[in-house]
PyMOL commands that place a pseudoatom at each C-alpha (Angstrom):
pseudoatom trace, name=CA, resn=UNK, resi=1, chain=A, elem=C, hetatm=0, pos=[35.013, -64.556, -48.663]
pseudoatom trace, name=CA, resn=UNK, resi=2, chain=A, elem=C, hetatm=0, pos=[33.963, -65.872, -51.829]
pseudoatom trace, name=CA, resn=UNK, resi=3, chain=A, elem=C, hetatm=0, pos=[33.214, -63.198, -54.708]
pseudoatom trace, name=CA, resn=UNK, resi=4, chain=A, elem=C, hetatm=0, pos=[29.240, -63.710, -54.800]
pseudoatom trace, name=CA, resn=UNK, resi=5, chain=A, elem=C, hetatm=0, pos=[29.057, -63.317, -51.279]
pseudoatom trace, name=CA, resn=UNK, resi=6, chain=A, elem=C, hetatm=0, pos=[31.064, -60.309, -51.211]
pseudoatom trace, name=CA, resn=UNK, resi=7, chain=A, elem=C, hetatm=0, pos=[28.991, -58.669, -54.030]
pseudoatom trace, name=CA, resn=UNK, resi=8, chain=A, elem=C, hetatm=0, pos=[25.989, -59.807, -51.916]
pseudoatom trace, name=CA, resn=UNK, resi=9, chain=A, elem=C, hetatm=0, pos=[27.577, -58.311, -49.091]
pseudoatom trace, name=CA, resn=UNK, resi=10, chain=A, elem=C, hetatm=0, pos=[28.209, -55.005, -50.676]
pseudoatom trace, name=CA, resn=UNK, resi=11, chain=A, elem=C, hetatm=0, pos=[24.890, -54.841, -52.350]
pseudoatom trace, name=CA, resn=UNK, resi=12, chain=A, elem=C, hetatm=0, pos=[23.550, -54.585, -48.439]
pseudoatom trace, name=CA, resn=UNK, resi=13, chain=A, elem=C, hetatm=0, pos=[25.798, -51.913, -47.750]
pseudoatom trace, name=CA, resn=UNK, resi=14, chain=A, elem=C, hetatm=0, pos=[25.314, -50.082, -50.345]
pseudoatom trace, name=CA, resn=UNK, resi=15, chain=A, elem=C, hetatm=0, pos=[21.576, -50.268, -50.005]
pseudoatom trace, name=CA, resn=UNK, resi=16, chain=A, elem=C, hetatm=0, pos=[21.685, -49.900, -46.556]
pseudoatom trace, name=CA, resn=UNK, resi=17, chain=A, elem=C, hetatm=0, pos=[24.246, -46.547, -46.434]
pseudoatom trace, name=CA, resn=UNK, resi=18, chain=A, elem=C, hetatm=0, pos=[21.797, -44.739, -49.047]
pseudoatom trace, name=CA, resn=UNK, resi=19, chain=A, elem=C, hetatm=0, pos=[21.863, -40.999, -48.064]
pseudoatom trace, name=CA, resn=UNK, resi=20, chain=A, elem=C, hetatm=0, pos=[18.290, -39.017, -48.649]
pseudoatom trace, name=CA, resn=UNK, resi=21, chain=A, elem=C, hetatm=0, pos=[19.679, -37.587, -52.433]
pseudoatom trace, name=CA, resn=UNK, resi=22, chain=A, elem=C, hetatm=0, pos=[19.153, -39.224, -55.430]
pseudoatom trace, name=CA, resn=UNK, resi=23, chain=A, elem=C, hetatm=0, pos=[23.240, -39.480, -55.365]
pseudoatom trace, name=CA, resn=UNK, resi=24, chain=A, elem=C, hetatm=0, pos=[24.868, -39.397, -52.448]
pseudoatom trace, name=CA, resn=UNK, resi=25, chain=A, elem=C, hetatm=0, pos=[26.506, -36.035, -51.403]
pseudoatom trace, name=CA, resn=UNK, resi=26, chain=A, elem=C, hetatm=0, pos=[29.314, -38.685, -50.315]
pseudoatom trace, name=CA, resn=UNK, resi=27, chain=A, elem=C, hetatm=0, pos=[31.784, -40.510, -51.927]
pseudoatom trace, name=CA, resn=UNK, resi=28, chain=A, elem=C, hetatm=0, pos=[32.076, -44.058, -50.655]
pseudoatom trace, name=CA, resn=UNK, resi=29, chain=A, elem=C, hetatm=0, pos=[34.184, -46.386, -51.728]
pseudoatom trace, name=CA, resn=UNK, resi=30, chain=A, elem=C, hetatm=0, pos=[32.287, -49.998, -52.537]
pseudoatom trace, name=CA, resn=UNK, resi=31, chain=A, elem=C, hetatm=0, pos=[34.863, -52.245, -53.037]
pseudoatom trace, name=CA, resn=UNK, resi=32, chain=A, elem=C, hetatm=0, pos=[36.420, -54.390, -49.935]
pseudoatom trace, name=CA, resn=UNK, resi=33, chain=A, elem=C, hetatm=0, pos=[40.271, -53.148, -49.648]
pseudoatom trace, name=CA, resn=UNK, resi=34, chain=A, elem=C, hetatm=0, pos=[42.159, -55.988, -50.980]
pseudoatom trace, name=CA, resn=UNK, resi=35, chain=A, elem=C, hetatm=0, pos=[39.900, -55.701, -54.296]
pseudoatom trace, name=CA, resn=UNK, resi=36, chain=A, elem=C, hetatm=0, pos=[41.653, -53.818, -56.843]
pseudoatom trace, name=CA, resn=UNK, resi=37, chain=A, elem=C, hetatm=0, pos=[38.166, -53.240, -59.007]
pseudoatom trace, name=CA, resn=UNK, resi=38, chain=A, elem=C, hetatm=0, pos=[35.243, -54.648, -59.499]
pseudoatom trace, name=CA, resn=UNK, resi=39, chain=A, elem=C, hetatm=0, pos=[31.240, -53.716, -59.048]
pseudoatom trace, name=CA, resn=UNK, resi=40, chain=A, elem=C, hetatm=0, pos=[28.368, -54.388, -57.268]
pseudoatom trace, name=CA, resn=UNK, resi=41, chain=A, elem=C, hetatm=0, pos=[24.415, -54.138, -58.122]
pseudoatom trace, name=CA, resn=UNK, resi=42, chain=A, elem=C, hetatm=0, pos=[21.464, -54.330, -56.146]
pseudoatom trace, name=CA, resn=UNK, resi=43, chain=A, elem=C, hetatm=0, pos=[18.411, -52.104, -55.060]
pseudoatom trace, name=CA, resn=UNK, resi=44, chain=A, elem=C, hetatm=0, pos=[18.974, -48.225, -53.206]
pseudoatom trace, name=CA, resn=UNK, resi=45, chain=A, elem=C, hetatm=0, pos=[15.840, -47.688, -50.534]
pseudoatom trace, name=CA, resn=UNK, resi=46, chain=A, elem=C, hetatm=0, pos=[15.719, -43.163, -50.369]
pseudoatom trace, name=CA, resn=UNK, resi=47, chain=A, elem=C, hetatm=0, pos=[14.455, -41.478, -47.794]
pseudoatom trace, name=CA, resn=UNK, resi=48, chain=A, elem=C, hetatm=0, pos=[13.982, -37.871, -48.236]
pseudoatom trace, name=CA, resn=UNK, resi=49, chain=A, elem=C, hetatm=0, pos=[12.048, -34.375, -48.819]
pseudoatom trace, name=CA, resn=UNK, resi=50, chain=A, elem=C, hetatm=0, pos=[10.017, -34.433, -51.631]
pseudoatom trace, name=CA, resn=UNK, resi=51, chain=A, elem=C, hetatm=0, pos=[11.630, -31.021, -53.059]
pseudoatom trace, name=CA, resn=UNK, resi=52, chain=A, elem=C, hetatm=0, pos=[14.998, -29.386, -51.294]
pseudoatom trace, name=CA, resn=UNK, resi=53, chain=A, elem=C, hetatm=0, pos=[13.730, -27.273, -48.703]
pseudoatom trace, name=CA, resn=UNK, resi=54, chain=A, elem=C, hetatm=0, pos=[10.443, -29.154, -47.885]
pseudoatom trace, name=CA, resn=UNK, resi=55, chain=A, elem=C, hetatm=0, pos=[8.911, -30.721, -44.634]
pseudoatom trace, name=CA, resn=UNK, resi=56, chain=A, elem=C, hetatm=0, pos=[7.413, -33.291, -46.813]
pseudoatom trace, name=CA, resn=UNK, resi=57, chain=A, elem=C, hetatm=0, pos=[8.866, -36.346, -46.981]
pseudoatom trace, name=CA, resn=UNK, resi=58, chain=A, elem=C, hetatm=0, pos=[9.396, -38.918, -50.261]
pseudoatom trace, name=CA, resn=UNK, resi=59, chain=A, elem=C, hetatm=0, pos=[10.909, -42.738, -50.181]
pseudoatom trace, name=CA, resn=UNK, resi=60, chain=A, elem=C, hetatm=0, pos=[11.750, -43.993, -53.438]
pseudoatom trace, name=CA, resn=UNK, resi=61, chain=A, elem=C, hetatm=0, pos=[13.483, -47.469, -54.548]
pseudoatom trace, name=CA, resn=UNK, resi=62, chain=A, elem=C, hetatm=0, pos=[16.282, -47.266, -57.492]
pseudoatom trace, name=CA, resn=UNK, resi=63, chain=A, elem=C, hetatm=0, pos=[18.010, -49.634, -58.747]
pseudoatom trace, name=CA, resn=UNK, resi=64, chain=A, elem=C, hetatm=0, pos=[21.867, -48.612, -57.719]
pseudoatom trace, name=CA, resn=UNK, resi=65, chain=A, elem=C, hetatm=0, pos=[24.976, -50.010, -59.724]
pseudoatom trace, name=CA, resn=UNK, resi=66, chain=A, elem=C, hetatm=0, pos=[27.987, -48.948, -59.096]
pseudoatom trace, name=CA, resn=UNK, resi=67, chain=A, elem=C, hetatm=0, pos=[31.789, -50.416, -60.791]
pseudoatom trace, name=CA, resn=UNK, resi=68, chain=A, elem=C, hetatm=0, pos=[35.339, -48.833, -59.717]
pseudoatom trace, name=CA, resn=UNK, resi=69, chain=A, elem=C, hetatm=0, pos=[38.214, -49.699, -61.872]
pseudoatom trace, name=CA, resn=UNK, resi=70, chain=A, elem=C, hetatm=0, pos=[41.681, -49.873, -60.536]
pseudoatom trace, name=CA, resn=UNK, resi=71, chain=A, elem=C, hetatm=0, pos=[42.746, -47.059, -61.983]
pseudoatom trace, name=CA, resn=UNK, resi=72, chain=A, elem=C, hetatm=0, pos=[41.068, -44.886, -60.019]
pseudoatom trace, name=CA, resn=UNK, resi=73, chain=A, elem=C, hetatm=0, pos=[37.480, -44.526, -62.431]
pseudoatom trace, name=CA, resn=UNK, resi=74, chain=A, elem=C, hetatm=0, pos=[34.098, -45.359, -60.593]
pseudoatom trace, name=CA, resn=UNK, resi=75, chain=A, elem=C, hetatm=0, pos=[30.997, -44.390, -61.963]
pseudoatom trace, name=CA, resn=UNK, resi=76, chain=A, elem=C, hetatm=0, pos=[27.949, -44.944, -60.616]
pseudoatom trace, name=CA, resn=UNK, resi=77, chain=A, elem=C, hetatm=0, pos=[24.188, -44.617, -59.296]
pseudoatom trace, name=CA, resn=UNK, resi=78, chain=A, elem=C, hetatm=0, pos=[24.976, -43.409, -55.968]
pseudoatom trace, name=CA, resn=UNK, resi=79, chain=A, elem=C, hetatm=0, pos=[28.944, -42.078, -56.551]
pseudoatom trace, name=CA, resn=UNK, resi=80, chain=A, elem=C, hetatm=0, pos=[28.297, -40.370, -59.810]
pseudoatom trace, name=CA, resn=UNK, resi=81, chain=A, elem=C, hetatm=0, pos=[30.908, -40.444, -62.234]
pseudoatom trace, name=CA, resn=UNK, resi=82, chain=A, elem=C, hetatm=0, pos=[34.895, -39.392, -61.196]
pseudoatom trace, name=CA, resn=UNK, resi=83, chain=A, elem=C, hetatm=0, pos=[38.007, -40.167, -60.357]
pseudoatom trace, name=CA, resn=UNK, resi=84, chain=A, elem=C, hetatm=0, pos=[39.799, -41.543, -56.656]
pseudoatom trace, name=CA, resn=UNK, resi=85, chain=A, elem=C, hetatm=0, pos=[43.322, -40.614, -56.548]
pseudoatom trace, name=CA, resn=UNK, resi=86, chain=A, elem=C, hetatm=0, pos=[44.140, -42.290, -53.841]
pseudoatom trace, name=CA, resn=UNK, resi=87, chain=A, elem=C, hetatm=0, pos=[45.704, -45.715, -53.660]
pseudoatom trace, name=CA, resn=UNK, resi=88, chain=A, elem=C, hetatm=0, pos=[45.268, -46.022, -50.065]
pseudoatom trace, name=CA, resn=UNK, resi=89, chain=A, elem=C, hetatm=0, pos=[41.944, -47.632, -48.103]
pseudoatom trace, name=CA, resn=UNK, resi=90, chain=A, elem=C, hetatm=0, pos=[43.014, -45.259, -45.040]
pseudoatom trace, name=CA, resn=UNK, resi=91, chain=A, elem=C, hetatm=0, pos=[41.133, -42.288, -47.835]
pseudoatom trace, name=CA, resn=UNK, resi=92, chain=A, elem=C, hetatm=0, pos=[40.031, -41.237, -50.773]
pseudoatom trace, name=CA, resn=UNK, resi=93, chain=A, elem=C, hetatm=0, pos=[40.191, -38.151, -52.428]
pseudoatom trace, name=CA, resn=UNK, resi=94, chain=A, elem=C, hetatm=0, pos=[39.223, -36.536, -55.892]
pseudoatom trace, name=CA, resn=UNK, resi=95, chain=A, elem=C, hetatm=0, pos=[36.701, -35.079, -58.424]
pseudoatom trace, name=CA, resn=UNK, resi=96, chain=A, elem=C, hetatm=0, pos=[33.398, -36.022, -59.587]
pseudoatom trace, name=CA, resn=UNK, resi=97, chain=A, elem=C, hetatm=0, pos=[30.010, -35.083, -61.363]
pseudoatom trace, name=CA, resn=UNK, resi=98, chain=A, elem=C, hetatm=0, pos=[27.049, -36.179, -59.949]
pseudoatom trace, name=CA, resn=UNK, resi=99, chain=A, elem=C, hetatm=0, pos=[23.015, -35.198, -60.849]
pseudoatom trace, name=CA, resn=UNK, resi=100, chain=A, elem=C, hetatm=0, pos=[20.927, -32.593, -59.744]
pseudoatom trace, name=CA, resn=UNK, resi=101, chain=A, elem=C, hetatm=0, pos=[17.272, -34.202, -60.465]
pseudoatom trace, name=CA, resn=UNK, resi=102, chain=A, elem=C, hetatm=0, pos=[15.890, -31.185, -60.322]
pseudoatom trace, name=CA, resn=UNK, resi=103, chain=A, elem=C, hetatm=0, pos=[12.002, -31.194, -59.651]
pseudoatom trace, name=CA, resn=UNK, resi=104, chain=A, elem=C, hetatm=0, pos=[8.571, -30.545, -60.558]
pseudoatom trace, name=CA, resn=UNK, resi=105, chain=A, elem=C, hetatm=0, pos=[6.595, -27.427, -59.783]
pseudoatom trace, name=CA, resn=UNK, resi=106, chain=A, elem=C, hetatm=0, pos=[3.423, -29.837, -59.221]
pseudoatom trace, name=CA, resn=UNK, resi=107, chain=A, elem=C, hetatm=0, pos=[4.894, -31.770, -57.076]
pseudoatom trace, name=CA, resn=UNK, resi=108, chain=A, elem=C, hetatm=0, pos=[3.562, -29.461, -54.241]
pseudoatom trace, name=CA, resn=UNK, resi=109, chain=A, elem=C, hetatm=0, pos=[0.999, -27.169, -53.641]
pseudoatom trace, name=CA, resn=UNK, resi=110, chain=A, elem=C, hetatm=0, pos=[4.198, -24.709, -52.009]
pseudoatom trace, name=CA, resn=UNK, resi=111, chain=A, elem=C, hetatm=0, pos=[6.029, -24.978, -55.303]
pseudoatom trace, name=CA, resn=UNK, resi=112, chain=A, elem=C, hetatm=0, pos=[2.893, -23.316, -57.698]
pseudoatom trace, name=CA, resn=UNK, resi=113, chain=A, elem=C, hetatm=0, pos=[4.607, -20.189, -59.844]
pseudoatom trace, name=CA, resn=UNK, resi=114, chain=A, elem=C, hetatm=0, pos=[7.848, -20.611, -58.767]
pseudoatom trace, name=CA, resn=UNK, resi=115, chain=A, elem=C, hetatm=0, pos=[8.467, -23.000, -62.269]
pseudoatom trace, name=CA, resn=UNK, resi=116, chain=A, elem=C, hetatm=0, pos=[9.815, -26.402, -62.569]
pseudoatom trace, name=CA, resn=UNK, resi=117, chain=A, elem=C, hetatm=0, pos=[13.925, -26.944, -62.191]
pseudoatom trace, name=CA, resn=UNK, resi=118, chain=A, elem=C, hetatm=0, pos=[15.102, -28.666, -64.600]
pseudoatom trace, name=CA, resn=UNK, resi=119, chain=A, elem=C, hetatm=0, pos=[17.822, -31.871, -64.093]
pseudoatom trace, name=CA, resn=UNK, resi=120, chain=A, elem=C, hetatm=0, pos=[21.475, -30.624, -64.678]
pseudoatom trace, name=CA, resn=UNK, resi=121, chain=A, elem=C, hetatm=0, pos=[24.756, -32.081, -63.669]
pseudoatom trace, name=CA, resn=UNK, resi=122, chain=A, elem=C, hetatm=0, pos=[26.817, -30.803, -60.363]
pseudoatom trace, name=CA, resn=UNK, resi=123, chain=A, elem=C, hetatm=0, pos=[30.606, -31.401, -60.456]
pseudoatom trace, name=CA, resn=UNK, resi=124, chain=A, elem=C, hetatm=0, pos=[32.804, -31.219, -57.171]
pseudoatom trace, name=CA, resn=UNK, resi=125, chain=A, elem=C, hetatm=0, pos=[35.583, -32.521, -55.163]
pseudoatom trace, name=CA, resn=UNK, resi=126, chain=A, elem=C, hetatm=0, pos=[35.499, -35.289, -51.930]
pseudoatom trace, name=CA, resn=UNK, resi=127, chain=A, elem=C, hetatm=0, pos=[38.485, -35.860, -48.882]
pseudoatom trace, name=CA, resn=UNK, resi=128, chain=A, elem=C, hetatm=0, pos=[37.464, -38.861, -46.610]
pseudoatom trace, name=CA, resn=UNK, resi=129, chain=A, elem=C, hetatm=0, pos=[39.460, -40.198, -43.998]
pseudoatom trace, name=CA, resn=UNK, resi=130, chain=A, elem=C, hetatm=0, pos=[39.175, -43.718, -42.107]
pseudoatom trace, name=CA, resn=UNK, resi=131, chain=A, elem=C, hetatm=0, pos=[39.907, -42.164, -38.707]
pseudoatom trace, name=CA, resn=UNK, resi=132, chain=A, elem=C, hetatm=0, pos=[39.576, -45.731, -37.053]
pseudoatom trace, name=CA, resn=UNK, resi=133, chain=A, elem=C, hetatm=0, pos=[37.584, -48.968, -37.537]
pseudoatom trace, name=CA, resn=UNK, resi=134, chain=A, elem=C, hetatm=0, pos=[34.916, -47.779, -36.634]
pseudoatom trace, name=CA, resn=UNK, resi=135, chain=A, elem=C, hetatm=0, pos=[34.812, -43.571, -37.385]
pseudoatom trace, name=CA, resn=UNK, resi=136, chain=A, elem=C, hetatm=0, pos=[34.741, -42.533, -41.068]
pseudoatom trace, name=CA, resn=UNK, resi=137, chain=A, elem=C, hetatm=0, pos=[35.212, -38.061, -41.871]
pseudoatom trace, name=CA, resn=UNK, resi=138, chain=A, elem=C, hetatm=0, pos=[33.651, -37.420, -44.724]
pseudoatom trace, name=CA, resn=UNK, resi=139, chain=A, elem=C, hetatm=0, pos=[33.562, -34.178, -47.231]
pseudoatom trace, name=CA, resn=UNK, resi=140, chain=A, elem=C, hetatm=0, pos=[32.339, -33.520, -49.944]
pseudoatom trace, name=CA, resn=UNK, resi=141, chain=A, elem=C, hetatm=0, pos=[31.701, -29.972, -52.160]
pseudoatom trace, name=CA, resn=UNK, resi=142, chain=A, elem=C, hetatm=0, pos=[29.628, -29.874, -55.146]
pseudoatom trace, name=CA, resn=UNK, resi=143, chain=A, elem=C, hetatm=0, pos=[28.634, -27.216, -57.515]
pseudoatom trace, name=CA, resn=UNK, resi=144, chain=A, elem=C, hetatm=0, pos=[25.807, -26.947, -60.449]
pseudoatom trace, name=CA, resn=UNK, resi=145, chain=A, elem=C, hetatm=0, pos=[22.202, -26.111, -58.246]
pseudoatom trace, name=CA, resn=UNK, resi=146, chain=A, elem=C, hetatm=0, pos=[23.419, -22.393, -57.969]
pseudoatom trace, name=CA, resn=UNK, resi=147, chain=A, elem=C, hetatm=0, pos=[25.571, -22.453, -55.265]
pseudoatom trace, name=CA, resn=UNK, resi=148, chain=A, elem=C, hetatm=0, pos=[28.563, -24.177, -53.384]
pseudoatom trace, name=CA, resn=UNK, resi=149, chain=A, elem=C, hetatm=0, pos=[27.590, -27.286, -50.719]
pseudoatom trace, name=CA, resn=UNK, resi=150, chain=A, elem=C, hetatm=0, pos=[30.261, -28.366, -48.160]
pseudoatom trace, name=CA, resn=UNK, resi=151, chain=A, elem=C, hetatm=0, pos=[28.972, -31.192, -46.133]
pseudoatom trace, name=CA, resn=UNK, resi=152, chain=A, elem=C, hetatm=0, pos=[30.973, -33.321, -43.896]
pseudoatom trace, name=CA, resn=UNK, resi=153, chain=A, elem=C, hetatm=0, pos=[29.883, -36.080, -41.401]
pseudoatom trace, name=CA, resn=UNK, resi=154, chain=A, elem=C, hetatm=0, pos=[31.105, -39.259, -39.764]
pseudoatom trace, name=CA, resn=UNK, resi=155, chain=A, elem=C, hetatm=0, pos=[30.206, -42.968, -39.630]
for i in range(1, 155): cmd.bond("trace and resi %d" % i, "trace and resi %d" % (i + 1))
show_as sticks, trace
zoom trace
């Protein structure tokens, strides 16, 4: 496959594999497995609550960039910023720091006195295992919102 179709290519997955967080809670690798680095750019479609905790719902579109070097670096919109120590496309595992967005008391009529939360950063660690073709574990836990979030879930 020819590099503009794969960044096309990648573009739609990563669009298309956008969790309901303004960063995923997930690491995901973006680059095909026989590319040692390289990025890919394109638009994020989020579904979600409007506030953490909420009934309400909120889509948004961001633009989503994202670049991993072949050292192990990726940052971006959807990965945050960290480090992949693996060498193998069979997992991935390391650290990261990713955004809280915080929100806006106003932004519901449930949220008035309870005071706006401001943005802040959340670092944590990720394990995900290709368990076949087809069946993808994985883990994430992050820190910096006041408390520790495991998460895990396959694909």
């Amino acid at each position: 496959m020819n590099p503009l179709a794969s960044a096309v290519t990648m573009t739609a997955l990563v669009a298309a594999s956008a969790t309901v967080h303004a960063q995923s809670d997930f690491y995901r690798r973006t680059m095909p497995p026989n590319a040692s680095e390289g990025g890919v750019a394109g638009l994020a479609v989020i579904g979600g609550h409007r506030y953490q905790g909420s009934d309400e719902s909120r889509i948004r579109v961001l633009p989503s960039i994202e670049y991993q070097w072949s050292n192990g670096f990726f940052a971006g919109v959807m990965s945050g910023v960290g480090y992949n120590a693996s060498r193998s496309s069979e997992m991935s595992y390391g650290a990261r720091i990713t955004a809280d967005f915080g929100r806006k008391e106003r932004r519901s009529a449930a949220l008035r006195g309870l005071g706006d939360i401001d943005p802040r950063p959340e670092i944590g660690a990720f394990f995900n295992a290709n368990l076949t073709s087809n069946l993808t574990l994985n883990s994430a836990v992050r820190y910096g919102s006041g408390d520790v979030l495991p998460h895990s879930r396959t694909t």
